[in-house]
N, C-alpha and C positions, 0 to 999 in steps of 0.2 A: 569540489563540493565545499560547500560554507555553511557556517550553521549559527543561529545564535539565543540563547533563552531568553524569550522574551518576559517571563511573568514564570514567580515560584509563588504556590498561596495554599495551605492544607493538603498538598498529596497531588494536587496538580502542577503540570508542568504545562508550560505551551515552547514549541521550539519553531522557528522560519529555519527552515532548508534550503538551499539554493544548490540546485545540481546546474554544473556546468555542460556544456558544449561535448559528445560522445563518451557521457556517464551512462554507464548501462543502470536507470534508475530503480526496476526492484534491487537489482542489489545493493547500489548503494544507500535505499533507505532502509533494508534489511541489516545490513552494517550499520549505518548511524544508529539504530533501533540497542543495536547489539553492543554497541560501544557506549550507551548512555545505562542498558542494562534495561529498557523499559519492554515489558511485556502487559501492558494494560492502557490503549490510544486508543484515537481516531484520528485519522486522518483524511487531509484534504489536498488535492492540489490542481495546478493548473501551468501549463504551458506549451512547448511542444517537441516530436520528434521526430528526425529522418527518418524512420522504421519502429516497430510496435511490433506485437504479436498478444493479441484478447484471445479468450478462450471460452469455450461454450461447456457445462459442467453436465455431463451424460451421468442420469443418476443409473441408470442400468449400469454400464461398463465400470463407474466410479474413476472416472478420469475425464481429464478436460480434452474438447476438440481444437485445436489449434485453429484460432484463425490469424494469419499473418496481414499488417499492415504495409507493404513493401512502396511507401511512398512519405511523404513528408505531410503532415497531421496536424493539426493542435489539439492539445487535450481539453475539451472543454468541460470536460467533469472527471474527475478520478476522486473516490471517495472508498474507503472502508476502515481496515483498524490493523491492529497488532496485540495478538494475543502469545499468549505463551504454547509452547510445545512441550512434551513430557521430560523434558529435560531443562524446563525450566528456560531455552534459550526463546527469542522473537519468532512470532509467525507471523508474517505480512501477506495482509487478506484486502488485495484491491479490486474494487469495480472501474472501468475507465470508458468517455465515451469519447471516441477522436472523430473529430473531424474533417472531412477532406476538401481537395480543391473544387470539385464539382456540389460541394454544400450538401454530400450524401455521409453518413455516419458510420462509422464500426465500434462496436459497443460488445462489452463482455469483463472476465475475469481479467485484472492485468496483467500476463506472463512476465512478459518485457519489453524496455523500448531505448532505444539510443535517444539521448535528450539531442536536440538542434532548437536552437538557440540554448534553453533554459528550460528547467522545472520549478516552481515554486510548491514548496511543499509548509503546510501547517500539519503539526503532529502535536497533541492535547493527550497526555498521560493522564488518565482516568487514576482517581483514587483508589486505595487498595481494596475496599467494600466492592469494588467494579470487578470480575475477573470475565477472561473470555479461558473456555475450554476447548481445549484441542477435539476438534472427531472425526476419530481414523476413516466413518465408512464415507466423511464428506472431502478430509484433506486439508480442511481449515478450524479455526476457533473462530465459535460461537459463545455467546453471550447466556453465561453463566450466572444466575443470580442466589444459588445455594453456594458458588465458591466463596472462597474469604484468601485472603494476602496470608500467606505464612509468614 
């Protein structure tokens, strides 16, 4: 993985990610997240991977259904954010929709994927007026508009 800051301006950051070739990508933009210290983004990206796994979010059960991607994909959308947890550390809340060789979709929450070739990632740290709140009964941060930056 490579990373570089593109643009500092009032409380924003913007950073380019570059995961490499059998990067398991939630984690490691959960790690870059965590090692920059940012708990308030959006994120965007694009590229692709030998294997995936999206998930379908059951509000009865309060847990996701796994749906595994077991073939080689491109991402052609992954979007959501990184908010903070009660401990103040990154929560990485992705949407992803891949697509396959036969030009049919798998689309869900993104659990995880082995990148093949490459991921490009844009990550946009939200001023501190921004915050996303952790909610236990959903398992991710949402967008908090009474929060404030300590």
């Amino acid at each position: 993985m490579d990373w570089k800051l593109l643009k500092e301006t009032d409380g924003l950051r913007l950073f380019a990610v570059v995961l490499d070739r059998d990067d398991e990508a939630f984690g490691a933009i959960q790690d870059f997240a965590a090692r920059q210290n940012i708990t308030a983004a959006s994120v965007s990206a694009i590229g692709a991977f030998e294997r995936a796994v999206v998930g379908w979010f059951d509000i009865e059960t309060e847990s996701y259904r796994r749906i595994p991607v077991e073939e080689q994909c491109e991402v052609l959308s992954a979007l959501g954010d990184i908010g903070g947890d009660k401990e103040g550390k990154p929560s990485l809340h992705l949407h992803a929709v891949l697509g396959l060789a036969d030009g049919s979709t798998r689309g869900g929450h993104f659990l995880e994927g082995t990148v093949r070739p490459t991921l490009e990632v844009m990550v946009t740290e939200t001023p501190g007026h921004l915050r996303r709140t952790k909610k236990s009964e959903f398992g991710i941060s949402l967008l908090d508009l009474s929060a404030r930056e300590a």
